[in-house]
C-alpha positions as a Python dict, from the first residue, in 0.01 Angstrom:
ca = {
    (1, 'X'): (0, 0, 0),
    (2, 'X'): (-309, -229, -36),
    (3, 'X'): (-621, -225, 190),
    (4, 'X'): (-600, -510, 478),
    (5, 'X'): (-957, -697, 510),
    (6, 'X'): (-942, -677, 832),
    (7, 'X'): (-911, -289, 873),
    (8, 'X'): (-1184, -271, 643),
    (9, 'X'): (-1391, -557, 841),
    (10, 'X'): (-1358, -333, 1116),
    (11, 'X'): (-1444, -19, 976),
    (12, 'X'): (-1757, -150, 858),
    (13, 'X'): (-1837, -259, 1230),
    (14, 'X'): (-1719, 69, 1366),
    (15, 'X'): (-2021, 265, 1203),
    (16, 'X'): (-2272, -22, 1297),
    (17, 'X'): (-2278, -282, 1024),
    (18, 'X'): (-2234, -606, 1134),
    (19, 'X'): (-2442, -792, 869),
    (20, 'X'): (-2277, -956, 546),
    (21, 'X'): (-2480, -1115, 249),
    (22, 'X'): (-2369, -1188, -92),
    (23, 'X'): (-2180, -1341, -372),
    (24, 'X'): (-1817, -1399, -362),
    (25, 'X'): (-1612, -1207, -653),
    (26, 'X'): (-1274, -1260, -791),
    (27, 'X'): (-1125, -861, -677),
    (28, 'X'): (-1298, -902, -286),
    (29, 'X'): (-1209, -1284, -261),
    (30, 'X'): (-929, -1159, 25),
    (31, 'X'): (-1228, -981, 205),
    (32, 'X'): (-1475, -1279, 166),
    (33, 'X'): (-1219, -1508, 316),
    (34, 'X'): (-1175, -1261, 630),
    (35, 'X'): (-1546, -1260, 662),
    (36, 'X'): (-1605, -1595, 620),
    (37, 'X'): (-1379, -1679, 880),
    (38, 'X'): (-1423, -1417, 1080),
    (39, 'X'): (-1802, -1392, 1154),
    (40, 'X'): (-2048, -1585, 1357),
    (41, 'X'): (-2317, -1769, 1218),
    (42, 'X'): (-2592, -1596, 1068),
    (43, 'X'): (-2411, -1261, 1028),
    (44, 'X'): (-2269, -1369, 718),
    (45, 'X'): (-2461, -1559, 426),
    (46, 'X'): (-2341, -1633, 99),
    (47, 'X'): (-2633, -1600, -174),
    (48, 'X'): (-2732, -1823, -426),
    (49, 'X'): (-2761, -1544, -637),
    (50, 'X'): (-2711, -1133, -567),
    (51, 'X'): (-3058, -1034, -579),
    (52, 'X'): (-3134, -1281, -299),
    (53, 'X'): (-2842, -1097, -113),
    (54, 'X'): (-3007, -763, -128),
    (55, 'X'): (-3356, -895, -9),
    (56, 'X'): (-3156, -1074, 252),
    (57, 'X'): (-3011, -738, 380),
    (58, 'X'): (-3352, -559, 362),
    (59, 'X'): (-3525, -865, 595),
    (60, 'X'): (-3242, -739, 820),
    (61, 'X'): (-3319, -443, 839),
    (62, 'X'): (-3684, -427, 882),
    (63, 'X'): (-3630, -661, 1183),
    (64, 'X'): (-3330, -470, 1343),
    (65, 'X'): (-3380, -90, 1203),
    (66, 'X'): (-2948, -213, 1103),
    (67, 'X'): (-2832, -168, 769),
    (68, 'X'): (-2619, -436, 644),
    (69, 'X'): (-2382, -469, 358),
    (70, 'X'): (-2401, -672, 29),
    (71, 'X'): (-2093, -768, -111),
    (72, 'X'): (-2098, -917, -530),
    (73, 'X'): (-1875, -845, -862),
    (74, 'X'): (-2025, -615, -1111),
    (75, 'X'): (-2158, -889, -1280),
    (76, 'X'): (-2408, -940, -1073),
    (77, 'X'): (-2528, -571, -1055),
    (78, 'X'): (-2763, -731, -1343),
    (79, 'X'): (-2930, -970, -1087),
    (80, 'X'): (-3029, -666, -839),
    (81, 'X'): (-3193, -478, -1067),
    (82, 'X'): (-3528, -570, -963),
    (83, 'X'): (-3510, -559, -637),
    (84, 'X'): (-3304, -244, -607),
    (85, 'X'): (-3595, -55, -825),
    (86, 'X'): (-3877, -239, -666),
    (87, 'X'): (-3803, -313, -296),
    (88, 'X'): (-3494, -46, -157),
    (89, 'X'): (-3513, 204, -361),
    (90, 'X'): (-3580, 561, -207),
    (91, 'X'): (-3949, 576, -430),
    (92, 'X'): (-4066, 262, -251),
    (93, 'X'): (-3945, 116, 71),
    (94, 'X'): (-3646, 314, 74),
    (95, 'X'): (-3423, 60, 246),
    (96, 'X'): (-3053, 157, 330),
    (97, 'X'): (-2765, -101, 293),
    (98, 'X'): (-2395, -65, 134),
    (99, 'X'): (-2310, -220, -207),
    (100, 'X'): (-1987, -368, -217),
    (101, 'X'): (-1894, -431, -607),
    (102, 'X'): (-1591, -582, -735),
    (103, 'X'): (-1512, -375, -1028),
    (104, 'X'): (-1411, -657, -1358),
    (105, 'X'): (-1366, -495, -1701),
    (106, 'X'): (-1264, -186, -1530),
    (107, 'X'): (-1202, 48, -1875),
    (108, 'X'): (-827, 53, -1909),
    (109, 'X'): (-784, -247, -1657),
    (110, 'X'): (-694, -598, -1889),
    (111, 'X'): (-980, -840, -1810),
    (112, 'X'): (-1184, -1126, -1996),
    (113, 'X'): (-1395, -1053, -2233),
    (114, 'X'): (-1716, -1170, -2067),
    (115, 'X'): (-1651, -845, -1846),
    (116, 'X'): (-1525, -549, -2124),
    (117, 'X'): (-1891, -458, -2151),
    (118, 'X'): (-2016, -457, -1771),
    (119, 'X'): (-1683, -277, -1705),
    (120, 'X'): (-1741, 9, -1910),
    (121, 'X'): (-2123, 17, -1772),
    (122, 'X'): (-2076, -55, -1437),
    (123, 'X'): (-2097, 359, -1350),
    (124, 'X'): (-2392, 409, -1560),
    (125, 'X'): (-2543, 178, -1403),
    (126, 'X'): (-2515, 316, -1051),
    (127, 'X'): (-2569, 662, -1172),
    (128, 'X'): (-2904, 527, -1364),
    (129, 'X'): (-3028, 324, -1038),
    (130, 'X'): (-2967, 672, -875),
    (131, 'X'): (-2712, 480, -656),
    (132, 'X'): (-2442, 711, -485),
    (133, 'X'): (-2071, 580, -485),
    (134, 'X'): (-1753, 601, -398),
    (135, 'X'): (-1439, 453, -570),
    (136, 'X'): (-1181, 270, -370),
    (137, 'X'): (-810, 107, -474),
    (138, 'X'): (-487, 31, -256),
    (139, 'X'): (-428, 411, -176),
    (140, 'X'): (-755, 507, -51),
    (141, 'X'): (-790, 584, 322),
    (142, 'X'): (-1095, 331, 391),
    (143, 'X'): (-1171, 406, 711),
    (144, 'X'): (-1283, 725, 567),
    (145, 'X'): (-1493, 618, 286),
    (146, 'X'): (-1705, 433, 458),
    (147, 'X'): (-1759, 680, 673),
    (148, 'X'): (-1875, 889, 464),
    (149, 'X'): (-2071, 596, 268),
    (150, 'X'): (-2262, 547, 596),
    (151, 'X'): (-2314, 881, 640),
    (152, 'X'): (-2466, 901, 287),
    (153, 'X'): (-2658, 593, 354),
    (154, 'X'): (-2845, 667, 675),
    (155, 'X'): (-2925, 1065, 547),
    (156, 'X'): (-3079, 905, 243),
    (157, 'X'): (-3230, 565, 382),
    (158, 'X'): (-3133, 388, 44),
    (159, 'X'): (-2809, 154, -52),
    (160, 'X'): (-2497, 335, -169),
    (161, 'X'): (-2198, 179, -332),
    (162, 'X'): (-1851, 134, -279),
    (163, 'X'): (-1683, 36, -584),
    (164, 'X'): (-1361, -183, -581),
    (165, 'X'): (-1029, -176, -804),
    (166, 'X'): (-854, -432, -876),
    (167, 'X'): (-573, -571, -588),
    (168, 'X'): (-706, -331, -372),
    (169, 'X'): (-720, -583, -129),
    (170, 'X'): (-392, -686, 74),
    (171, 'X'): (-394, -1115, 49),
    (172, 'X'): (-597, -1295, 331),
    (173, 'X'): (-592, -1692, 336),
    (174, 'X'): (-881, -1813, 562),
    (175, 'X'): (-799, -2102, 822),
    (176, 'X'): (-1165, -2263, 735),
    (177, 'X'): (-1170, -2603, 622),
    (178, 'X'): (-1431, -2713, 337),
    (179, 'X'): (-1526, -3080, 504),
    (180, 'X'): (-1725, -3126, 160),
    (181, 'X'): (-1596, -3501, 87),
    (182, 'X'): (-1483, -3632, -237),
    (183, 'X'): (-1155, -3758, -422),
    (184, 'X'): (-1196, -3721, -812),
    (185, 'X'): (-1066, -3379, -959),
    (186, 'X'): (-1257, -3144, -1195),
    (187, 'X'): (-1030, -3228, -1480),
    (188, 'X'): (-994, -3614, -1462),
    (189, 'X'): (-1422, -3601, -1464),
    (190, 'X'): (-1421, -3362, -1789),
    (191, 'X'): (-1189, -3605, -1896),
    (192, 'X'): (-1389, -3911, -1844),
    (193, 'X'): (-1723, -3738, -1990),
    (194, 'X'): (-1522, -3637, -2309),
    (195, 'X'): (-1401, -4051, -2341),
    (196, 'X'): (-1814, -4104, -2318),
    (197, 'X'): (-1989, -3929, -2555),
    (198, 'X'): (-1986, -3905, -2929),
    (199, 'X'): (-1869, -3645, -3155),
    (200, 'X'): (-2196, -3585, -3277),
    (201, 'X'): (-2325, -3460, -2920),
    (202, 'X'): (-2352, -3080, -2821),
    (203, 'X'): (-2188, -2988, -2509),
    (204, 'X'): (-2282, -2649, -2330),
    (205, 'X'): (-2061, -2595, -2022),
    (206, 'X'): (-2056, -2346, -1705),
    (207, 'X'): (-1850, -2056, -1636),
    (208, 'X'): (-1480, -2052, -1483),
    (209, 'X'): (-1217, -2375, -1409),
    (210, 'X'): (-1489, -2582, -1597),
    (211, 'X'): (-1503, -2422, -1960),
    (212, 'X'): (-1109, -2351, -1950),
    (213, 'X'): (-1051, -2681, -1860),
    (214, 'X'): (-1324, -2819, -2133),
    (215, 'X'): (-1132, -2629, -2376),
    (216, 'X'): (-761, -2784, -2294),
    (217, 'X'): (-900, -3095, -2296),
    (218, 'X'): (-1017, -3065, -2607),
    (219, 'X'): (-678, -2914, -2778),
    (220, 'X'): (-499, -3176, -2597),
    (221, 'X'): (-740, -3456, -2746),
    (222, 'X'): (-617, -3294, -3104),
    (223, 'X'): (-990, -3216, -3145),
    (224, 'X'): (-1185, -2916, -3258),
    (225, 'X'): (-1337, -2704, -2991),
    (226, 'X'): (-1668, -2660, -3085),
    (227, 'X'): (-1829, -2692, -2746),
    (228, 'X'): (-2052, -2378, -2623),
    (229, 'X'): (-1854, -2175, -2351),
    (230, 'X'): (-2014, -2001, -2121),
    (231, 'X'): (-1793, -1762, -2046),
    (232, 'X'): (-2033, -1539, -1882),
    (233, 'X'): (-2388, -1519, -1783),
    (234, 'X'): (-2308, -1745, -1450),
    (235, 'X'): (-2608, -1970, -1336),
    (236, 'X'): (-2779, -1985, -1646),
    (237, 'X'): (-2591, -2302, -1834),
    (238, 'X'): (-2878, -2498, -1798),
    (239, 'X'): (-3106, -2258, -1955),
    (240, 'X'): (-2889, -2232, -2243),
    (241, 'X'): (-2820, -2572, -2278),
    (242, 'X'): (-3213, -2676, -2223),
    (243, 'X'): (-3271, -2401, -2544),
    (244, 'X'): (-3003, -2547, -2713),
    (245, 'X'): (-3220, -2959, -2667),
    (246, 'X'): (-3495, -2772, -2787),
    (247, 'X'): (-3373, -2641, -3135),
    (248, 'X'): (-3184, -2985, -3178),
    (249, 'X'): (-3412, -3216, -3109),
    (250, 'X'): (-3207, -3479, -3264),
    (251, 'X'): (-2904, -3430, -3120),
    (252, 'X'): (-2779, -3534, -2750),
    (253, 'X'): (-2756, -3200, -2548),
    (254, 'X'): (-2443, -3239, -2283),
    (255, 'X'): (-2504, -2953, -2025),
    (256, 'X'): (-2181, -2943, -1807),
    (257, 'X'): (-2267, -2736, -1495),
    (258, 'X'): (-2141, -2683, -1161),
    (259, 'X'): (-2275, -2632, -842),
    (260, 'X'): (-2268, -2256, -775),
    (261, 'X'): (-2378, -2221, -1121),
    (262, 'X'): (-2692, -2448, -1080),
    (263, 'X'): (-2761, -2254, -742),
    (264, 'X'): (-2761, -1949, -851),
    (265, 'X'): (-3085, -1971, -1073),
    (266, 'X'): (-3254, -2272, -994),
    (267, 'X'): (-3549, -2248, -1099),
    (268, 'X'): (-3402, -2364, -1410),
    (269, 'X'): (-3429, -2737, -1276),
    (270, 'X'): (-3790, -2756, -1252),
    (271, 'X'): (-3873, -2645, -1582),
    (272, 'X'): (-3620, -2896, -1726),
    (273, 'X'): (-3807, -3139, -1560),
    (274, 'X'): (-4140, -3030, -1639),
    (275, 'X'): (-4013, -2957, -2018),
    (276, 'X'): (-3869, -3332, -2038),
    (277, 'X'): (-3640, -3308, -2310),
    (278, 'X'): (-3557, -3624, -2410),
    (279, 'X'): (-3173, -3556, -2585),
    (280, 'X'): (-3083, -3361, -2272),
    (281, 'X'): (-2824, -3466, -1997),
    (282, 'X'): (-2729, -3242, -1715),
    (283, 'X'): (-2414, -3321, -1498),
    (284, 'X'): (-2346, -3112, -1182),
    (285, 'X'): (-2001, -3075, -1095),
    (286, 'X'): (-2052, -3058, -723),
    (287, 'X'): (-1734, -2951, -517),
    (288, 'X'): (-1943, -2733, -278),
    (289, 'X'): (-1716, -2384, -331),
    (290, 'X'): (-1763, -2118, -551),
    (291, 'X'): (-1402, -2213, -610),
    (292, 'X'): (-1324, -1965, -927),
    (293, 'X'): (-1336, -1630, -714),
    (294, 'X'): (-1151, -1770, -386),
    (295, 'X'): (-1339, -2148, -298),
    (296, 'X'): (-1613, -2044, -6),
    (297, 'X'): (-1866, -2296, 18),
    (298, 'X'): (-2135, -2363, -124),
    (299, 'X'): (-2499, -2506, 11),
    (300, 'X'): (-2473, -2790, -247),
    (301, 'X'): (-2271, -3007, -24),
    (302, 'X'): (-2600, -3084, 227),
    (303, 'X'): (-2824, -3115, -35),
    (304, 'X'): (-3002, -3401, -180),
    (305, 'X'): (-2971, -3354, -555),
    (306, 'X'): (-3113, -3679, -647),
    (307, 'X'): (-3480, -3637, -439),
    (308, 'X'): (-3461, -3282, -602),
    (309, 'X'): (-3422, -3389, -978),
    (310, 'X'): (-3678, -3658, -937),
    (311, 'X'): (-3944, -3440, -747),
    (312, 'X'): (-3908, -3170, -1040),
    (313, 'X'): (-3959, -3440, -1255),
    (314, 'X'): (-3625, -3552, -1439),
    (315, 'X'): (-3627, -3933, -1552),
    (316, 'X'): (-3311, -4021, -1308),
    (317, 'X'): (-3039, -3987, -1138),
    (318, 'X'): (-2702, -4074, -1095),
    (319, 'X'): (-2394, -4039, -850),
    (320, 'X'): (-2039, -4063, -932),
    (321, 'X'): (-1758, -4016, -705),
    (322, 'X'): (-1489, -4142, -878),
    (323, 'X'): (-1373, -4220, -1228),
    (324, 'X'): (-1490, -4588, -1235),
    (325, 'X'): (-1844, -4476, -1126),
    (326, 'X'): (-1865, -4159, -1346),
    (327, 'X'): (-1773, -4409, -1675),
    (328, 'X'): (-2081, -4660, -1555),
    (329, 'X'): (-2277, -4367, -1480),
    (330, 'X'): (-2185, -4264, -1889),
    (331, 'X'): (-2260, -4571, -1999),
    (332, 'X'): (-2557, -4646, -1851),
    (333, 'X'): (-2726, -4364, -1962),
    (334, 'X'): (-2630, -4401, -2325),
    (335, 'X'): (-2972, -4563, -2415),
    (336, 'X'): (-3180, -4365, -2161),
    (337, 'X'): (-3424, -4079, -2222),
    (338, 'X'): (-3344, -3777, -2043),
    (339, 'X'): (-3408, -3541, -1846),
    (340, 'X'): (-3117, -3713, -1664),
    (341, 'X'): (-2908, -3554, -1413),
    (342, 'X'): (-2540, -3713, -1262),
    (343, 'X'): (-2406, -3558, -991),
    (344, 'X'): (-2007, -3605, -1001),
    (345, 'X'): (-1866, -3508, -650),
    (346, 'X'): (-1520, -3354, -736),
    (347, 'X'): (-1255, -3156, -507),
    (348, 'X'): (-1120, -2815, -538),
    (349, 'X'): (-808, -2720, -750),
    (350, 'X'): (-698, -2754, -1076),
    (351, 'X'): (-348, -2709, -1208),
    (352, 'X'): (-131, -2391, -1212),
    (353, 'X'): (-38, -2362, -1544),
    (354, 'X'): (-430, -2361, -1644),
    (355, 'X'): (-476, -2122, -1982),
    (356, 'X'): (-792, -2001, -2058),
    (357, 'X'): (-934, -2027, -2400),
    (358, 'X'): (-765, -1917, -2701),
    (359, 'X'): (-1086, -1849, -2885),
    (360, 'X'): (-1290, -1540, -2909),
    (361, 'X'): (-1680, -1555, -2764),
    (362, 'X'): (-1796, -1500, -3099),
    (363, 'X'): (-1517, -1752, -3254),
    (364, 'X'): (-1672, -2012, -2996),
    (365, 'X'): (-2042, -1956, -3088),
    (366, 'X'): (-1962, -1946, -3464),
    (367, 'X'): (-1785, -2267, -3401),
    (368, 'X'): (-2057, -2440, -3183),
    (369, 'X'): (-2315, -2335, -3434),
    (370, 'X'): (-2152, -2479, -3743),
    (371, 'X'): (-2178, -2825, -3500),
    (372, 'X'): (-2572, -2717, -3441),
    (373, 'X'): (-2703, -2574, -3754),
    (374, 'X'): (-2427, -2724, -4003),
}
């Protein structure tokens, strides 16, 4: 027996919340879908990042007197610190809203590395943010829990968490149709990048599809992959590959991000820009769907990265939208300064039989470094 995201959609209305803010996550992805379909506008907002999600649901609430619910995997528990401590909590505003947290790296539960360690935290962390919770899977009676959750939550006028086990949810496949246009696939662009550049250049790339795909490409190439993973740590590629410009000045810096990614912090784009390092080249993978934890949409499709790069002060700007134009794009900038950012518009999907990297995190950073420092 799983739990249907629709019965748990309409608990959540059935004790008066009716306001959804957040990031997708890998274990809700069946309930994001069902809200994403199934809400009108403005009662449902994906996030750039989940600390803008809870600050969302307080603004609710301080107009309506409604508490809302903030949905986000337990990743991102890291990105609501603040905000929980400073803004909600009981001490200061005391501003009640429900957590919804996909539980990755659950101890005992198989998961990727990047999660072991905020798995085994992820109740501390509550407990320490004096959060109340309660822990759901297939079995549990939902209707129930949040009952009692919004029960807890209104006595207390502060958030409380529900905290989700893997396949807990029963599958949902939302009807909604990303109209984000474009033709060229993820892997054929990594492809086309990796025919560009030379084996002396450092290439930091983003979370999910992108890395794992990075990383075939590489094997398949019979080369050694010594490019920077990050496995982890989503929305701050371009940070890392920015620090990475900076300690090798005399190296060409490929930062490989994506568009949920560059979203969810970016206020690392302006400093790029006003930093101007020269070695560095940053190419947005722009599908417009946080496509790794079920493919909602992102914001990136109506926005205009190139009036964006060049107000924060980057040197140019390309577009590519198909292989042709990403090679020119390559090519073109071989003998430019940077801070240079291409935008390559790419579609969802990648192939079934996609592996994930063979390599440890600390393998991949022992092997990246040997490329930096050796």
């Amino acid at each position: 027996m799983m739990i249907s995201p629709e019965l748990f959609y309409n608990s959540l209305i059935e004790n008066q919340i009716d306001f959804f803010a957040g990031v997708p996550d890998s274990l809700l992805k069946h309930f994001c879908s069902y809200l994403d379909e199934i809400c009108e506008a403005n009662s449902h907002v994906i996030t750039a990042n989940e600390g803008n999600a809870i600050a969302l649901a307080a603004g609710y609430y301080l107009a309506t007197g409604k508490f809302g619910a903030v949905y986000m995997q337990n990743s991102g528990l890291g990105n609501t610190v603040n905000p929980l401590t400073s803004l909600t909590d009981s001490a200061v505003y005391a501003i009640p809203m429900l957590l919804v947290i996909g539980w990755r790296g659950e101890p005992g539960v198989a998961d990727e590395p990047q999660h072991i360690k905020q798995g085994d935290i992820t109740e501390a962390q509550l407990k320490l943010l004096g959060i109340p919770y309660f822990v759901v899977d297939a079995n549990t009676n939902i209707g129930s829990v949040i009952e009692q959750a919004s029960e807890r939550i209104r006595k207390q006028s502060s958030p409380v968490a529900i905290l989700i086990k893997k396949s807990a949810f029963s599958p949902y496949k939302s009807k909604k149709v990303n109209v984000f246009k474009a033709s060229m696939k993820r892997e054929n662009a990594l492809g086309v990048i990796l025919e560009s550049i030379e084996n002396s250049d450092l290439v930091v790339s983003t979370t999910g599809k992108t890395s794992r795909e990075l990383f075939e490409l590489r094997i398949k190439r019979g080369e050694n992959p010594s490019d920077f993973l990050t496995v982890g740590a989503m929305g701050h590629t371009s940070s890392i590959a920015l620090g990475v410009a900076l300690g090798s000045k005399e190296k060409r810096v490929i930062c490989i991000d994506g568009d949920g990614s560059a979203l969810m912090h970016f206020g690392a784009i302006p400093i790029i820009g006003n930093i101007k390092p020269s070695n560095l080249i940053h190419i947005l993978l722009n599908n417009s769907a946080h496509e790794s934890v079920g493919g909602q949409a992102t914001v990136a499709g109506l926005m205009d990265f190139k009036s964006i790069a060049m107000a924060c002060g980057y040197n140019n700007y390309y577009l590519a939208e198909d292989a042709d134009s990403l090679q020119s794009c390559m090519q073109m900038i071989a003998t430019e300064l940077g801070p240079i950012l291409i935008e390559v518009k790419i579609v969802t999907g990648s192939r079934n039989d996609l592996g994930r990297p063979t390599c440890t995190p600390l393998e991949n950073k022992v092997a990246f470094m040997e490329k930096t420092c050796g």
